[in-house]
C-alpha positions as CSV (number, residue, x, y, z in Angstrom):
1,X,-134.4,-63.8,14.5
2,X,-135.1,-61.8,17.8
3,X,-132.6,-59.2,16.2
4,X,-134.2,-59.0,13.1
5,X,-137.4,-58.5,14.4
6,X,-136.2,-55.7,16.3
7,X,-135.1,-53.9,13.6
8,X,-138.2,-54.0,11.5
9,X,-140.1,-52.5,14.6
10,X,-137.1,-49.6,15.0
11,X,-137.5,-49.2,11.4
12,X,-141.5,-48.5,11.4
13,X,-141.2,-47.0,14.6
14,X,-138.6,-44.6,12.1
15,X,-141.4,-44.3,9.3
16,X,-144.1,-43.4,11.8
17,X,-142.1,-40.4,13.2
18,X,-141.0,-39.4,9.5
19,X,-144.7,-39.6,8.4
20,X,-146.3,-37.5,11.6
21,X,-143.1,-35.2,11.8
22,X,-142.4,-35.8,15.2
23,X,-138.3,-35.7,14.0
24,X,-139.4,-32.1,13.4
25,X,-139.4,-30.6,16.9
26,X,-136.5,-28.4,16.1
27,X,-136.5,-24.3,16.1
28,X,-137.7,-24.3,12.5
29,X,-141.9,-23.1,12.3
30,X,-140.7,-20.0,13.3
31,X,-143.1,-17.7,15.4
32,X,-145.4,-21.1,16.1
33,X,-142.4,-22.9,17.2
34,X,-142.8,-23.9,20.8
35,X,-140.3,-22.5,23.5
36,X,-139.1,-25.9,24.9
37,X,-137.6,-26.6,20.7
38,X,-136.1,-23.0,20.8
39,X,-134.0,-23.7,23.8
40,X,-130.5,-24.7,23.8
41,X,-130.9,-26.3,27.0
42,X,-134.1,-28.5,28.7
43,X,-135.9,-27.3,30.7
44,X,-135.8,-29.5,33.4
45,X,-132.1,-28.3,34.2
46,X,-131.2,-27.0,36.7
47,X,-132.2,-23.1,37.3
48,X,-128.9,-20.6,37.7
49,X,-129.9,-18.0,40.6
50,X,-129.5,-14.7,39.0
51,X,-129.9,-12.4,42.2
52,X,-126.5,-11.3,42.0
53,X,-123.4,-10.6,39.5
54,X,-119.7,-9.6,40.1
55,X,-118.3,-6.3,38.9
56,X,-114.9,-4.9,39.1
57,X,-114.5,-7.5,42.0
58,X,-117.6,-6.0,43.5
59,X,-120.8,-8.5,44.6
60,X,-124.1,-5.8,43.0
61,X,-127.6,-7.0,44.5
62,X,-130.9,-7.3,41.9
63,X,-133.0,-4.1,42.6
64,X,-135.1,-4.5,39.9
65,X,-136.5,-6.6,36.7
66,X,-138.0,-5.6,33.1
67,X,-139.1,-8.7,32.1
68,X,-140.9,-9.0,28.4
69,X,-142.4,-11.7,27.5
70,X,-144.6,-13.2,24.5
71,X,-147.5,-14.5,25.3
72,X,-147.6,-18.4,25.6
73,X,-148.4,-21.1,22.8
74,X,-151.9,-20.5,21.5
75,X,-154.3,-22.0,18.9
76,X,-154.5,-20.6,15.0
77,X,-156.1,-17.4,14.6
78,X,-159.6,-17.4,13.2
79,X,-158.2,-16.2,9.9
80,X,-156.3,-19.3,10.0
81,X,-158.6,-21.6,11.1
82,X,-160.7,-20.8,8.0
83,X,-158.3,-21.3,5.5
84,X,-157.2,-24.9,7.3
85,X,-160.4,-25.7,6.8
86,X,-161.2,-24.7,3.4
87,X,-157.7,-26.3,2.0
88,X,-158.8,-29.3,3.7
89,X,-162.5,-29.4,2.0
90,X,-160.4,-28.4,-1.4
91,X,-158.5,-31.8,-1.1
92,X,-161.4,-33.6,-0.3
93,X,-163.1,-33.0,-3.3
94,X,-160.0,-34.6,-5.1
95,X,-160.7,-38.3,-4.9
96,X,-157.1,-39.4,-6.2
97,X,-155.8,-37.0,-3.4
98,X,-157.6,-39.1,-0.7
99,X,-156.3,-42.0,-2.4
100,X,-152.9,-41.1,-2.2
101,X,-153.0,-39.1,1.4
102,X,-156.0,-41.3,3.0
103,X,-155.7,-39.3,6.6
104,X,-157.3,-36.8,4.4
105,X,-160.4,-38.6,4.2
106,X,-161.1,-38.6,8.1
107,X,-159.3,-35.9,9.1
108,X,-161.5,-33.1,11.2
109,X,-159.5,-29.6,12.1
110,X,-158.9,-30.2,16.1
111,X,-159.1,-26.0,16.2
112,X,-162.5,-24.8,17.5
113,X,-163.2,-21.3,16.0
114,X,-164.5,-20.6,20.1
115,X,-160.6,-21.3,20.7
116,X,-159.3,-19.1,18.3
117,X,-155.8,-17.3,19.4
118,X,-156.4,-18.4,22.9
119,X,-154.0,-20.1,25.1
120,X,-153.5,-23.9,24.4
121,X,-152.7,-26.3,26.7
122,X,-149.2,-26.3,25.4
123,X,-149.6,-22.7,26.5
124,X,-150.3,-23.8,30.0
125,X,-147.4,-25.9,30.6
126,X,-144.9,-23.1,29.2
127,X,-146.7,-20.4,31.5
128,X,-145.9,-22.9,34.1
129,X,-142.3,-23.9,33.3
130,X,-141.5,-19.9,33.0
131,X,-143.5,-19.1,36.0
132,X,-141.3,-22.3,37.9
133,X,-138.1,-20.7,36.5
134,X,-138.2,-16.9,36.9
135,X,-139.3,-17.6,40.5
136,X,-136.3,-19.4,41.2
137,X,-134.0,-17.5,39.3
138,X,-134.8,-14.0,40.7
139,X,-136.4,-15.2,43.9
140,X,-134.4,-13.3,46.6
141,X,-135.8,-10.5,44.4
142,X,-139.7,-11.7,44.8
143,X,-139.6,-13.2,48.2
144,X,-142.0,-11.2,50.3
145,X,-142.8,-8.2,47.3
146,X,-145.4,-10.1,45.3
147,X,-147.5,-6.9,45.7
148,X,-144.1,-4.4,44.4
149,X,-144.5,-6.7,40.8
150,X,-146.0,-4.4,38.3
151,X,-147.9,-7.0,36.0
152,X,-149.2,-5.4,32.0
153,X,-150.6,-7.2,29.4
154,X,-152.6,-5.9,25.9
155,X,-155.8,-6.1,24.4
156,X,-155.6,-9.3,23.3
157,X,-157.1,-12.3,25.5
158,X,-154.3,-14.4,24.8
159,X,-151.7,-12.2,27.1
160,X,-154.2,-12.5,29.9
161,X,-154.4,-16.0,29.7
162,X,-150.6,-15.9,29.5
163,X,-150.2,-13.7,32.6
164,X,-152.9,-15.6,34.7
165,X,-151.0,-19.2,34.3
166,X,-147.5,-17.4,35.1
167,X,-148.7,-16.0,38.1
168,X,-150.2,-18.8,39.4
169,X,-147.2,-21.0,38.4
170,X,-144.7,-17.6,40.3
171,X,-147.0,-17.8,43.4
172,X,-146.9,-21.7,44.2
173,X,-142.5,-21.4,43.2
174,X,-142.2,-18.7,46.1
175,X,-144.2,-20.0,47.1
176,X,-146.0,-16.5,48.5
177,X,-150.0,-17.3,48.6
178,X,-150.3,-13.5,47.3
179,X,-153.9,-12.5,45.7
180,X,-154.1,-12.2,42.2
181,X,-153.2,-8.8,41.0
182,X,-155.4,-7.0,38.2
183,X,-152.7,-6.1,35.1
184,X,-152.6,-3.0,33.2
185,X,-153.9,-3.0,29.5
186,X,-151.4,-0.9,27.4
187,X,-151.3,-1.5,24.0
188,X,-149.1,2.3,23.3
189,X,-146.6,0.5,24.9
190,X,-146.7,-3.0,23.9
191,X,-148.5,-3.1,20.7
192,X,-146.8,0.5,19.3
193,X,-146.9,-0.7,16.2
194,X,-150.4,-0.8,15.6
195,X,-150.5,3.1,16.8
196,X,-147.6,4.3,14.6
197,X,-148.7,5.5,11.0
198,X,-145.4,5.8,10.3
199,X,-144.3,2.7,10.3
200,X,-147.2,1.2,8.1
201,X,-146.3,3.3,5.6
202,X,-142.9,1.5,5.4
203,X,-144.5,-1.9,6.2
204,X,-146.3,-1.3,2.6
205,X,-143.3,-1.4,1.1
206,X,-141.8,-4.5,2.8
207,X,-143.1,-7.5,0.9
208,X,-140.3,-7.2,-2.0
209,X,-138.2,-9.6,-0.6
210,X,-140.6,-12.0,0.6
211,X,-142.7,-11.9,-2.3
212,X,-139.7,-12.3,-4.4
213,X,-138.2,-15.0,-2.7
214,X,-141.8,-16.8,-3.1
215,X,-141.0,-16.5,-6.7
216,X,-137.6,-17.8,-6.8
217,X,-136.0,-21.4,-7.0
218,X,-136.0,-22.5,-3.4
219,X,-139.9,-22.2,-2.8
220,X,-140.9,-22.9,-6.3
221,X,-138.7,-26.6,-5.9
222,X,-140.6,-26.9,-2.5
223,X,-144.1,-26.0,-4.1
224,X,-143.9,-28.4,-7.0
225,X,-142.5,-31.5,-4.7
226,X,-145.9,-30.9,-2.5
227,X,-147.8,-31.1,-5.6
228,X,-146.3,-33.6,-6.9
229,X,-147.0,-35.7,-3.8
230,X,-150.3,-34.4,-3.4
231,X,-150.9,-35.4,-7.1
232,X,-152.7,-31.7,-8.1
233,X,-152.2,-29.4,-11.2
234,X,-152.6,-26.9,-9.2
235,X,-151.0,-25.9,-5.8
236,X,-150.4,-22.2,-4.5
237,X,-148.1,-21.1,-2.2
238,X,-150.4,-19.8,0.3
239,X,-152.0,-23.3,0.1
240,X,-148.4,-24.6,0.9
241,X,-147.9,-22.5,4.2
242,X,-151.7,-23.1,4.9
243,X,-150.3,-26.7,5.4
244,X,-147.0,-25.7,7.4
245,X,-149.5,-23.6,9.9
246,X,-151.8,-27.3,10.2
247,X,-148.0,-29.3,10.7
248,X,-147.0,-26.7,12.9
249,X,-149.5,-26.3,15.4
250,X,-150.4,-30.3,15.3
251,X,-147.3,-31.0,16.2
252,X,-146.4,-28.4,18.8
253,X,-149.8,-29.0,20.7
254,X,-150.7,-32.8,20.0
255,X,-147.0,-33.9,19.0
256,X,-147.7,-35.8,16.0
257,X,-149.2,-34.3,12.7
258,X,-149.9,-36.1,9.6
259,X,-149.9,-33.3,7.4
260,X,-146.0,-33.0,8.3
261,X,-145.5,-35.9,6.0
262,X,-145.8,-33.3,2.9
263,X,-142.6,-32.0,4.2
264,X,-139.1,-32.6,4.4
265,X,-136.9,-30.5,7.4
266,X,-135.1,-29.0,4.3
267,X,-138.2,-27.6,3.0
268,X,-139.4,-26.4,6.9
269,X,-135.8,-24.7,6.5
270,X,-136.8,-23.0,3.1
271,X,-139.9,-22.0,4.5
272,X,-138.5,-20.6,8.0
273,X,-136.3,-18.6,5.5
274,X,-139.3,-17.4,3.5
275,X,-140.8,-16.0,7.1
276,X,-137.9,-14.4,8.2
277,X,-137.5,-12.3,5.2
278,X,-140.7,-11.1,6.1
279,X,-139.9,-10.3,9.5
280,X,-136.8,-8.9,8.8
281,X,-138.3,-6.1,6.5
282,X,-140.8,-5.6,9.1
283,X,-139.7,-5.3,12.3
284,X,-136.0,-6.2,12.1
285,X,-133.6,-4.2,10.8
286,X,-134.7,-3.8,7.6
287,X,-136.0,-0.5,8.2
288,X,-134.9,2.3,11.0
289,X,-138.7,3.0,12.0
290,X,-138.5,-0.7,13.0
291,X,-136.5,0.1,16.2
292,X,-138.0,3.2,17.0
293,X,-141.3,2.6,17.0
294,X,-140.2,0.6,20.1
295,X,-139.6,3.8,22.2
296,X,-142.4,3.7,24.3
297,X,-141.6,0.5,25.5
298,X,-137.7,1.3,25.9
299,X,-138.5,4.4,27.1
300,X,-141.2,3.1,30.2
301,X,-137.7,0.3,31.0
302,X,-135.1,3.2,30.6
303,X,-137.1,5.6,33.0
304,X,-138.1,2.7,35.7
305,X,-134.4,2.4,36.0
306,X,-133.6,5.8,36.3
307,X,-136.3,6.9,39.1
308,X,-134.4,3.4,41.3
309,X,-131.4,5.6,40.9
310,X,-131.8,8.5,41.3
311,X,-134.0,7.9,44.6
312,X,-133.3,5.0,45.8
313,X,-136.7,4.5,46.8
314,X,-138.3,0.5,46.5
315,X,-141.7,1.2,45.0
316,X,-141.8,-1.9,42.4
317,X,-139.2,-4.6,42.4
318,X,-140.4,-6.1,38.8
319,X,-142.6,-5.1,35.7
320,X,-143.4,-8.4,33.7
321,X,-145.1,-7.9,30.6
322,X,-147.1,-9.8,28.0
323,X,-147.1,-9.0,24.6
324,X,-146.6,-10.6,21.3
325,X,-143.6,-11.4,18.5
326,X,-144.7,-8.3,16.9
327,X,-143.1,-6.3,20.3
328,X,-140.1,-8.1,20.9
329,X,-138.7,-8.1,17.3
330,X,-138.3,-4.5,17.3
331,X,-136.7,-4.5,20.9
332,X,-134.5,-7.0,19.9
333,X,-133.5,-5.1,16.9
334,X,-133.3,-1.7,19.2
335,X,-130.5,-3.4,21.0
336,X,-128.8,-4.6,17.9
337,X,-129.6,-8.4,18.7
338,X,-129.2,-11.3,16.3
339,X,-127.7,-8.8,13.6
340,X,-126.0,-10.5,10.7
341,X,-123.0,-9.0,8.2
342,X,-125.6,-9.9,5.5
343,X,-128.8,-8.0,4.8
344,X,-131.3,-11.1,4.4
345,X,-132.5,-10.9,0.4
346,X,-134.2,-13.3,-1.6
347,X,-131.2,-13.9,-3.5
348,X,-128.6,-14.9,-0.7
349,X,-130.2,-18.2,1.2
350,X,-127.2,-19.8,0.8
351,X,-125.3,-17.2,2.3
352,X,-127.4,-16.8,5.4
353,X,-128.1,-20.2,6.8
354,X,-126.2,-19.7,9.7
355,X,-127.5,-16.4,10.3
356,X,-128.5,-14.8,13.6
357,X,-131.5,-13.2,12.6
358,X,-133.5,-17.0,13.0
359,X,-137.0,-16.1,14.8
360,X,-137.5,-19.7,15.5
361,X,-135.0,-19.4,18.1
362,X,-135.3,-15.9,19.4
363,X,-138.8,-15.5,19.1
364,X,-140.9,-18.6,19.7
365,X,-143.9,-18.6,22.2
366,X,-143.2,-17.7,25.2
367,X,-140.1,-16.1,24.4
368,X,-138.4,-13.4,26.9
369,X,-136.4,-11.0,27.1
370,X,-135.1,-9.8,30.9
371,X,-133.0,-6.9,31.9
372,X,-131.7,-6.5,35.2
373,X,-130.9,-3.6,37.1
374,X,-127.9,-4.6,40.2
375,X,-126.5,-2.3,42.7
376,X,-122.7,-2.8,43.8
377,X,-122.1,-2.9,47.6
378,X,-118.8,-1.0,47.8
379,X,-119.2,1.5,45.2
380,X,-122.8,1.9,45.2
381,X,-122.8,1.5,41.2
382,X,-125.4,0.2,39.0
383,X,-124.8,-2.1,35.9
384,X,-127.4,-3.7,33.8
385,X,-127.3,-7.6,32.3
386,X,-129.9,-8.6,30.0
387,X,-131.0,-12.4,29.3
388,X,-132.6,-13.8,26.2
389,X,-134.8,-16.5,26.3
390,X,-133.4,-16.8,29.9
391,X,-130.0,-16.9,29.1
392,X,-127.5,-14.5,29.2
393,X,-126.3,-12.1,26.2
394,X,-123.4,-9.6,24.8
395,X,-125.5,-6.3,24.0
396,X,-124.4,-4.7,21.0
397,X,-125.8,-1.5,21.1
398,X,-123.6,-1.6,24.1
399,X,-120.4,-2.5,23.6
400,X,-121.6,-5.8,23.1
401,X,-120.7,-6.1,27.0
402,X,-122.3,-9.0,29.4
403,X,-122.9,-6.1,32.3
404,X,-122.4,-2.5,31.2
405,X,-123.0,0.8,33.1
406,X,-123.7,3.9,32.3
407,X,-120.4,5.2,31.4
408,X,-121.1,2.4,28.8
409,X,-123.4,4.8,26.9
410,X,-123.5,7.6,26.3
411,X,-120.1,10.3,27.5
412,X,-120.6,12.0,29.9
413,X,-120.0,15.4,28.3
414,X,-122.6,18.5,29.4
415,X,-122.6,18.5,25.3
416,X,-125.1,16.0,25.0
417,X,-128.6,16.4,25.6
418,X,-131.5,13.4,25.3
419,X,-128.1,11.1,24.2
420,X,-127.9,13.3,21.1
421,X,-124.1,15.3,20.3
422,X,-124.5,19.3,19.6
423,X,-122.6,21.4,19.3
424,X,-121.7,23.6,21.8
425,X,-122.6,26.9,19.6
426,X,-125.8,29.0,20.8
427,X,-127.4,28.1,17.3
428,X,-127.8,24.9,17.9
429,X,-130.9,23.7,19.9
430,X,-131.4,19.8,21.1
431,X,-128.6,19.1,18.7
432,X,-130.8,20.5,15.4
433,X,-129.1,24.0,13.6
434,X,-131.3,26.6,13.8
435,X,-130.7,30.3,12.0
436,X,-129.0,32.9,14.4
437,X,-131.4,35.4,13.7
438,X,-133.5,36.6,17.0
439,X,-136.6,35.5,15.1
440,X,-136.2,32.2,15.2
441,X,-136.3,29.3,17.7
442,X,-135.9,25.7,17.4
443,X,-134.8,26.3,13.7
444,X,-138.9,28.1,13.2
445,X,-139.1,31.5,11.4
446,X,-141.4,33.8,13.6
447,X,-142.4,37.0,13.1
448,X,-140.4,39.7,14.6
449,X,-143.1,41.2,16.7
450,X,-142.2,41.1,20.3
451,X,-146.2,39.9,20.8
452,X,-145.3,36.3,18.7
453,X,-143.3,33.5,20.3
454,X,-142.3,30.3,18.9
455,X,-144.5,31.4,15.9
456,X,-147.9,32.2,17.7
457,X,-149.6,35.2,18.1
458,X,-149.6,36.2,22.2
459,X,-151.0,39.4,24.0
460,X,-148.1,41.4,25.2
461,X,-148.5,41.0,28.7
462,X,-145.7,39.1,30.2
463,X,-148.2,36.8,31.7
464,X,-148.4,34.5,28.4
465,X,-146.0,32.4,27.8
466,X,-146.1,30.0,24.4
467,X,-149.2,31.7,23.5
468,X,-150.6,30.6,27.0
469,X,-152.0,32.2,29.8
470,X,-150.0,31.9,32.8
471,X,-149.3,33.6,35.7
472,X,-147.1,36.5,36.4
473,X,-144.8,34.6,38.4
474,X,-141.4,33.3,37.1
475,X,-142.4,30.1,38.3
476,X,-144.5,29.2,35.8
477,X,-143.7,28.4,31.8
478,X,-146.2,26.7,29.9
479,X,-149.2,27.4,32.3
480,X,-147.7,25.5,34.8
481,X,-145.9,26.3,38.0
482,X,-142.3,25.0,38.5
483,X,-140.2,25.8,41.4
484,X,-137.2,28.4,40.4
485,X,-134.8,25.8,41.9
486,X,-132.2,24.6,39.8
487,X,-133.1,21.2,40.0
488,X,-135.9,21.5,37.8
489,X,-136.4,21.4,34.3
490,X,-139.8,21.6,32.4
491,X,-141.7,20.9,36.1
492,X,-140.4,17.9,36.4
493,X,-137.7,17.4,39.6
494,X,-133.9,16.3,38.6
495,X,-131.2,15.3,40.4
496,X,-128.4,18.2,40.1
497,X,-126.1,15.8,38.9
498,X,-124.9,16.5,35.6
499,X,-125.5,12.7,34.3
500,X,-129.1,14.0,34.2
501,X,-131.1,15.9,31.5
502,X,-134.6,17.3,31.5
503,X,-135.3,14.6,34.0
504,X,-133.5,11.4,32.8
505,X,-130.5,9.9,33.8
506,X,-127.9,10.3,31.1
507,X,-127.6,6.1,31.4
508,X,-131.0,5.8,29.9
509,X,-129.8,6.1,26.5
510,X,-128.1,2.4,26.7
511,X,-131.0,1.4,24.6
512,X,-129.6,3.4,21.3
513,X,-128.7,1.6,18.2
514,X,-126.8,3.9,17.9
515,X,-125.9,4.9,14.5
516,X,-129.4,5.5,14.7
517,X,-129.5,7.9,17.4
518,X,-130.0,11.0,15.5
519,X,-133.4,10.0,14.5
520,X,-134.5,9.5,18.2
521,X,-135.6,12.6,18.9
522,X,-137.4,13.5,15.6
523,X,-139.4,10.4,15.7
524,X,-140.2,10.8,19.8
525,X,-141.9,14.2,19.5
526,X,-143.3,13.2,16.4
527,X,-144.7,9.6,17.8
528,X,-148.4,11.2,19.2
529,X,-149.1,12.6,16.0
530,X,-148.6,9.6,13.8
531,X,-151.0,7.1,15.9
532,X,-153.2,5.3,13.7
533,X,-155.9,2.9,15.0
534,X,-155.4,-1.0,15.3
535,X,-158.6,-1.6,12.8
536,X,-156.1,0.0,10.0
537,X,-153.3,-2.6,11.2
538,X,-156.0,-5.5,11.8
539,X,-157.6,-5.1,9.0
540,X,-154.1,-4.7,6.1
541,X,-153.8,-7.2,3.7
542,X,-152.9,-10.8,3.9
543,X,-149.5,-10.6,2.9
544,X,-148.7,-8.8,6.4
545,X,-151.2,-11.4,8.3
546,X,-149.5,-14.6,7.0
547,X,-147.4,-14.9,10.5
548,X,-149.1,-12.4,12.4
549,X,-149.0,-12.7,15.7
């Protein structure tokens, strides 16, 4: 009897979890999935100290840390919140609905418009767990240099929130009783997509999938089940992932949700499926301007790295930034991370449910991506290890190597310039062919007047250089004064070593894709020009606001 009874309680105990979806705290809401479900381990294990890695049979020392991070778990966005509640005033007007579903009939939206897109309290304890973590992992790195941590964040309130609970979670770990620092605000570097016109053009054009795959057999099958149990004519798709935000943050912040019960994990499948086509087109690699609208940020790393070796001199130990899903996506996709055989389509589910490119597990809140820079003892070399979501990873763009160095990159060869091949002929300039006639330079008919250069009009004192005033001396190009020595190169002071170029190190280039690398160039002297304000990305339409982070 005793027995029997037990199993009708673990069977209700089953039928509660079904109906409030608690059986759904997998990596499967994809950019609202909590970092604790993304994780292959808990979090509670114990922390691996990554101060140091072996090389050639060499012990190489942490000198540094690029740390990205997304901000932590939040609340809806206000543009969310609103629609929650206007689905939910839709159903109550529908008195067989509440009949059927009677949660419905009491239910109030626990999301506070006040609250919008700011950190939850979910939020808090990720900040914390991260904070806990990083400080033990890289703490013979931080010990004593909490003021050599450069700390940025963006506009947005939620990465400030984000970076105040890590920092007090890093302090107490140390524990190191350091003030709190101001951050930087830079959104060119962590929100570059909203200041590339470039890339919205493209990001127009990459709904086809999505919207097709809307239209298709998986999400129609998942549509009409919902509307069937909902007992409704009529049910949209955007009232369908409307409900998946509600299950989604419910569960991830209260851990229970009864509007989970309109799902089944095959359908949260379908529907993580539906979201990574999106993001895939977007900021995967989908399209080339994807990655490379990531260069300021790569860039910023790259150079960081490069000034540590090339002077050896300890001014920060650590940049930790905050940003968002819409920042790490394209850096993950610069370093050819989670790349599949298959280009993700509407047509090929099937095909790519074991895919790599899964944003529920590389991209949830919170989620990070580290790259350390360790000096060898013996040798003096450097090498470079990245870490995913705090564990380790092969990068492709490298060799798909654990640690990789320089040599790793690009060749060492005095024919390549910005990690772009030229030839070695005189009519080639920054690896673009340019006409051998005299009156042309950088592949840019000018007149042949000996008072025009590069195309613009200059008296024909040789004090104007570039159409510019400058002084007489030969110490000056551009207007500004450059010592004659060697060593520099545009004004700016190089290391003679031939592993440099105009200024950076020839290992900064580890960051190319690098069937890509052609385009670098082109798109990095034409990235100022193409800025477009964030009220033309804030304000796009709603099919590129449906995850947007």
């Amino acid at each position: 009897m005793t027995s029997y009874i037990l199993s009708i309680v673990l069977l209700a105990t089953v039928v509660v979890e079904l109906e409030c979806g608690t059986n759904f705290t997998k990596p499967v809401f994809n950019v609202m999935t909590p970092y604790s479900w993304a994780k292959d381990r808990y979090v509670n294990d114990t922390v691996t100290d990554e101060s140091t890695v072996m090389y050639n049979g060499e012990v190489c020392q942490i000198v540094n840390l690029n740390l990205l991070m997304r901000h932590v778990a939040r609340y809806p966005s206000l543009y969310w919140i609103r629609r929650m509640k206007n689905l939910h005033k839709i159903f109550q007007k529908n008195p067989e609905v509440v009949k059927k579903h009677n949660f419905l009939k009491t239910w109030i939206i626990p999301f506070a418009e006040e609250n919008a897109y700011s950190m939850s309290s979910l939020g808090n304890e990720e900040a914390t767990t991260l904070g806990r973590s990083f400080g033990e992992k890289f703490k013979q790195l931080f010990e004593g240099k909490m003021d050599l941590i450069d700390y940025t964040i963006t506009s947005k309130e939620v990465t400030r929130q984000s970076f105040d609970a890590f920092f007090k979670s890093l302090n107490e770990t140390l524990p190191a009783d350091a003030p709190m620092p101001i951050p930087t605000v830079d959104d060119q570097r962590l929100r570059f997509y909203s200041k590339c016109k470039k890339y919205r053009t493209y990001s127009d054009k990459s709904n086809v999938e999505y919207d097709a795959f809307v239209g298709g057999t998986k999400m129609r099958t998942v549509v009409d089940k919902i509307k069937k149990l909902l007992g409704v004519k009529n049910l949209k798709t955007e009232q369908v992932i409307t409900m998946h935000q509600i299950c989604a943050f419910e569960l991830g912040i209260f851990n229970q949700s009864d509007w989970c019960s309109f799902f089944t994990l095959d359908d949260l499948i379908v529907l993580d499926y539906l979201f990574d086509l999106s993001h895939f087109w977007q900021r995967g690699f989908g399209y080339q301007i994807n990655w490379q609208m990531s260069c300021p940020f790569t860039r910023h790393m790259l150079k960081r790295f490069d000034d540590i070796i090339a002077y050896q001199i300890e001014t920060t130990v650590a940049d930790i930034q905050f940003a968002h899903s819409y920042t790490l996506l394209p850096v993950y996709t610069a370093f050819g991370l989670f790349k599949d055989s298959n280009t993700l389509l509407a047509n090929n589910f099937e095909a790519n449910k074991s895919r790599r490119f899964r944003v529920s597990k590389s991209c949830p809140f919170s989620a990070n991506l580290g790259t350390a820079l360790y000096k060898c003892g013996v040798s003096g070399n450097f090498v470079v290890k990245m870490f995913v979501n705090e564990e380790e990873v092969n990068i492709p763009a490298c060799g798909s190597k654990l640690i990789f160095t320089k040599e790793d990159v690009r060749p060492s060869s005095s024919t390549y310039c910005h990690g772009v091949a030229r030839p070695s002929s005189s009519t080639y300039c920054h690896g673009v062919a340019r006409p051998s006639s005299s009156t042309y330079c950088h592949g840019v008919a000018r007149p042949s007047s000996s008072t025009y250069y590069h195309g613009v009009v200059r008296s024909s004192s040789g004090t104007y250089c570039h159409g510019v005033v400058s002084p007489s001396s030969s110490t000056y190009c551009h207007g500004v004064a450059r010592p004659s020595s060697s060593k520099y190169c545009h004004g700016v002071v190089r290391p003679s070593s031939s592993t440099y170029c105009h200024g950076v190190a020839a290992h900064v280039m580890l960051f190319l894709h690098f069937e890509f690398v052609d385009d670098l160039k082109s798109f990095s002297d034409s990235y100022e020009r193409e800025r477009v304000d964030d009220k033309r990305i804030d304000n796009s339409n709603t099919k590129k606001r449906r995850n947007n982070d």
